[in-house]
N, C-alpha and C positions, 0 to 999 in steps of 0.2 A: 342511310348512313347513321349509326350509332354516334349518341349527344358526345360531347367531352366537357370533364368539368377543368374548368380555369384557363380555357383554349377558347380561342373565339370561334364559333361556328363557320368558317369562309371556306370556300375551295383554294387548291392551290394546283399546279400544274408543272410535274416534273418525274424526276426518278425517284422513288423511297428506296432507303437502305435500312438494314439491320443485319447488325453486327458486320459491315463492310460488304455486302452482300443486298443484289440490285432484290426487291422482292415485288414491283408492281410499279410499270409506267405509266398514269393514266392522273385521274382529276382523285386526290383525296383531302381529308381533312387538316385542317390544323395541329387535332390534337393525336392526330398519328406522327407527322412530321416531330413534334413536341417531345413525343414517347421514342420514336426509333434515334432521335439526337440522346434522349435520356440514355439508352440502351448503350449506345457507341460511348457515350463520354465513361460510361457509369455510376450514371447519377443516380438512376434508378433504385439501385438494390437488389435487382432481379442479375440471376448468373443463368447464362445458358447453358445446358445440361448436357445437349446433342443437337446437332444439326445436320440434315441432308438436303442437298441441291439436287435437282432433277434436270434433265435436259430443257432447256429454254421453251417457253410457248409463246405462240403472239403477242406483245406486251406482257407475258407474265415471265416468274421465273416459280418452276412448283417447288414446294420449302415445308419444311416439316422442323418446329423447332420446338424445344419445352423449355417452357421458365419456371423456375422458383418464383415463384409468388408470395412472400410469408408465406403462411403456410399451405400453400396450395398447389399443386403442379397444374399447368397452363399450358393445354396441347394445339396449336394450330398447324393444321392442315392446308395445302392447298393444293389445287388440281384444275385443270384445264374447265372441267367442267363447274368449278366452287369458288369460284374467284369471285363472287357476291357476298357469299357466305366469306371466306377471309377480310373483307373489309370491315361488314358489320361486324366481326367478332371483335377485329383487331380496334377494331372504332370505339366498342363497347370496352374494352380491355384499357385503351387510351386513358379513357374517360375514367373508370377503376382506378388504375394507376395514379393517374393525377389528384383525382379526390383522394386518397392514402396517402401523397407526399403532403396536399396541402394539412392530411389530420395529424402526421408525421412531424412538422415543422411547427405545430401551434401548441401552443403551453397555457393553460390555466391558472391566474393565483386568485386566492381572496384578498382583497381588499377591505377599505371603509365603507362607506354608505353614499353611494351615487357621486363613485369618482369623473368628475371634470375635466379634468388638464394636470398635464404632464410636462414634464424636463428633465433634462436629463443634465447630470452636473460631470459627466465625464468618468464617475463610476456607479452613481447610482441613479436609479428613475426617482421621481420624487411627483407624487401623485397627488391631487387635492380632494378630500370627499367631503364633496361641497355639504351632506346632509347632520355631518357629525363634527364639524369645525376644524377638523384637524387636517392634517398633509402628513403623508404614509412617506419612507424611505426605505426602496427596495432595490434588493440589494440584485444583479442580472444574470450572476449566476443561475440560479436556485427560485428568484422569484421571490425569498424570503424578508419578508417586511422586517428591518432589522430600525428602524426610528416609527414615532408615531408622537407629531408635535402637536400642542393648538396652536391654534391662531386665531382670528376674527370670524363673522358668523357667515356663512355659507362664502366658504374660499373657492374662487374661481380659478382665476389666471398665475400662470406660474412664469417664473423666469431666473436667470442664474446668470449671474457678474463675473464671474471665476472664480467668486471663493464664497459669496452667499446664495441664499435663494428667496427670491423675493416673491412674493403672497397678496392679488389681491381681497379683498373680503367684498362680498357685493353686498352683502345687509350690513354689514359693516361699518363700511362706508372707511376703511382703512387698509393700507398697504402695510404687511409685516415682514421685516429681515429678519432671517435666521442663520446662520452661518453652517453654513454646509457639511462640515464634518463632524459637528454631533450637534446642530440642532437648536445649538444656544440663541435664544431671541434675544435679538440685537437692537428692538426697536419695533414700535410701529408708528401709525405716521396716517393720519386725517388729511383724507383728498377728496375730491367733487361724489355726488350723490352715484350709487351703484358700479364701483369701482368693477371692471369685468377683465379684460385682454392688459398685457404687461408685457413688458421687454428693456433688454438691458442695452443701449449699444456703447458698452464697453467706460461708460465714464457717468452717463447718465440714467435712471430708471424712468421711462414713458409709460403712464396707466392709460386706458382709455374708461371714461365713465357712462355708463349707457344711460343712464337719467337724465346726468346731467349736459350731453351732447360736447361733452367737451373732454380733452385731453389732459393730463399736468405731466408734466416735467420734475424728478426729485434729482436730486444729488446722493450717488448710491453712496460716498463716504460718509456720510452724516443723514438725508433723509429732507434735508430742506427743501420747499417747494422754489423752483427756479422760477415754473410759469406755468400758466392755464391759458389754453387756447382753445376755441371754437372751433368745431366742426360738423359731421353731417348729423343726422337724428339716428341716437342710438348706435354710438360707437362700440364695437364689442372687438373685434379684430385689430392686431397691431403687428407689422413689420419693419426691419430694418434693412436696406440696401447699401450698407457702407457709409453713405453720404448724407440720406435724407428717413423719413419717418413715414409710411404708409400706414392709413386706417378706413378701419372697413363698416361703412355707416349701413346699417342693418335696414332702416327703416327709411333710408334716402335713396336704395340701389344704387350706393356712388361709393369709391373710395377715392380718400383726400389724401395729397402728396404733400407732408410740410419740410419745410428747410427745419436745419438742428438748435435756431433760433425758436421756432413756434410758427414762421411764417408759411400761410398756405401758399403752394407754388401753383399747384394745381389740384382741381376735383376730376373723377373722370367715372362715367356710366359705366356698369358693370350688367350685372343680371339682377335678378328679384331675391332681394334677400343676401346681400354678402357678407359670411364672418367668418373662414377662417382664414388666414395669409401668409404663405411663405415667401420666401426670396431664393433665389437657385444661381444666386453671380450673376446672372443679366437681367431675369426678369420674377416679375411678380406674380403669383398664382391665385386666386382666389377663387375659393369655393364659394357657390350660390344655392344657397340654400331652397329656394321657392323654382329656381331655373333646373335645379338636378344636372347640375355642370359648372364644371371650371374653367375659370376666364385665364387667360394667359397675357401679361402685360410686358409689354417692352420698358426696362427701366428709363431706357435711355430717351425717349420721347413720350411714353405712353400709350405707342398704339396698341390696340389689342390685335394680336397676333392669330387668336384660335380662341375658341369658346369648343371645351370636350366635355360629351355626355358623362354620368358616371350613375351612381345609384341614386335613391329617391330618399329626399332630405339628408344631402352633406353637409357639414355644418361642422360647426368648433376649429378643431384644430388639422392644418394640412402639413404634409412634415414631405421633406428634400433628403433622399439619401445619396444623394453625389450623383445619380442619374436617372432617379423615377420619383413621382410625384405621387404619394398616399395620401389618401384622406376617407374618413369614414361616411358611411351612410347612414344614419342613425332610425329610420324607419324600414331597412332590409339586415339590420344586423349585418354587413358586412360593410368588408375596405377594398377601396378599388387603387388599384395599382397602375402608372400611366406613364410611359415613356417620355421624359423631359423635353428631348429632343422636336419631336414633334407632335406630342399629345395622343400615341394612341395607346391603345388599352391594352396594359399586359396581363393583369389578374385580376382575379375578384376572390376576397377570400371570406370565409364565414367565422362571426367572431362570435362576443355574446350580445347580449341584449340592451341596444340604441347606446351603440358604442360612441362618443362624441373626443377622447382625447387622443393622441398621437403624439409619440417620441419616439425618436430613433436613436441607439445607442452604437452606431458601425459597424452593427451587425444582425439588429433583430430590429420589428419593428414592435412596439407594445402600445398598446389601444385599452383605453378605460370602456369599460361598459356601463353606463349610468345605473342600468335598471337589472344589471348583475349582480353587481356587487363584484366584480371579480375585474382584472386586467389580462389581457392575453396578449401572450408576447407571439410575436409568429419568427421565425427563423429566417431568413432573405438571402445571406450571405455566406 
């Protein structure tokens, strides 16, 4: 059976259709099923040109159909005796197909120099390249970098209040406000040694410091330090669940659960290596950088729910698009794409080189490349 790209290799067992039309009862691949739903919905792009139905045979039905291909016409044949031969083709064609939509959907920009991390402020991405000091503002149409700020020296973690976007610098050793719609630095602000992971939840800014194992607490109207609290070794990862502050201790395999005081409620074992962290409404995600899989956490007690494979070293940042769970794999150049619901695997796509950042903007998802120089949006929605 011919591979298919972005289809998981499994059998399945049923009728195939294309274009309403029974064309083979028996065991086939995923990424045929994938391809003849493409076909019916027209998701594809491919228009059928001609079609003839032949008298029914054992489990087949013989079918003679061509598609527009770009540019190519695409003849398959079937017959009582080639029913091996229409599967491989169409197996191999799946697989075509599919690789063309995923090259179809992805978009290239240049960036700064070994962009980091990402956010999105609700019209634009806002990108940090951690090797030239500065945070890029680009714009989702077009991909066109329409800001380019400094800030502190190799900017990490990004995050956004609703009207600014806060920076922080890891040799630095400071957090900087800029205000979101042109840019203007509003401030910056000395916190614990290798400021890395940041988040807003809505009244306060939370850094996490990898050096210095511990967390602060600002005040996003003004930038005052509320509090420093202790946690695992080598915090880099931070999320918010409405209620409380999850962080992802790199070097301890744990993430620590604190109340919006500072207080730790709970630690909890994860995999080898945990730093990136979303939230999805109930639960927690985290990527394991050393494990090559994401932990899935119940907000609501902390159990772990599922631990799902993905690529080799996921790392930095994981992003929630209202029902799948992305996160990059920065030693295969690609993002692996994962159903919320119950953790399994819907895509894998190919981006550029030891992609680590991830935003979602409600419709595309965009991935920094460190060792690009470039951002690639991919289309989703």
């Amino acid at each position: 059976m011919g591979g298919t790209s972005g289809a998981e290799s499994v059998s399945c067992q049923g009728t195939l259709h294309i274009s309403g039309m029974v064309v083979v009862d028996s065991a086939f691949s995923a990424g045929v099923v994938e391809l003849a739903d493409a076909l019916r919905s027209g998701r594809s792009g491919l228009r059928p040109v001609g079609v003839r139905v032949s008298p029914p045979a054992p489990g087949f039905r013989a079918l003679e159909v061509w598609y527009i291909f770009k540019y190519y016409i695409i003849l398959f044949p079937v017959t009582n005796s080639i029913p091996t031969f229409f599967l491989i083709v169409l197996g191999l064609f799946s697989g075509s197909y599919l690789h063309a939509q995923q090259q179809d959907a992805r978009t290239d920009f240049t960036v700064g120099t070994r962009p980091a991390r990402m956010t999105f402020d609700g019209t634009y991405i806002w990108v940090s390249n951690s090797a030239i000091h500065k945070v890029s503002k680009i714009r989702t149409s077009d991909g066109a970098v329409v800001g380019e700020f400094p800030v502190g020296e190799a900017p990490i973690g990004l995050a956004f209040d609703g009207e600014n976007i806060w920076v922080a610098s890891r040799d630095g050793g400071t957090v900087t406000k800029l205000r979101a719609r042109d840019g203007t630095n509003l401030g910056t602000f000395t916190v614990d040694s290798e400021p890395f992971g940041i988040l807003s939840d809505g009244t306060n800014i939370w850094v996490t410091q990898r050096a210095g194992n511990t967390v602060t607490k600002l005040r996003a109207s003004d930038g005052a330090t509320l509090g420093k609290f202790s946690v695992g070794k080598a915090p880099v990862g931070v999320a918010f669940d409405g209620t409380d502050i999850w962080v992802s201790n790199r070097d301890s395999d744990t993430v620590t659960k604190l109340a919006s005081d500072g207080t730790t409620l709970e630690t909890f074992a994860v995999g080898q290596t945990p730093v990136g962290l979303i939230f999805d409404g109930e639960h927690i995600w985290v990527g394991t950088f050393r494990s090559n899989a994401v932990v899935k956490i119940r907000v609501s007690d902390g159990v772990t729910l599922g631990k799902f494979a993905v690529g080799e070293r996921p790392r930095s940042q994981v992003v929630f698009d209202g029902s799948h769970i992305w996160i990059p794999n920065s030693a295969e150049n690609t993002v692996t794409q994962l159903r919320a619901s119950d953790g399994a695997h819907v895509r894998t796509f190919a981006v550029g080189a030891e992609p680590r950042a991830l935003a979602f903007d409600g419709s595309n998802i965009w991935v920094g490349n460190m060792d690009s120089i470039t951002v690639t949006r991919l289309h989703v929605k």
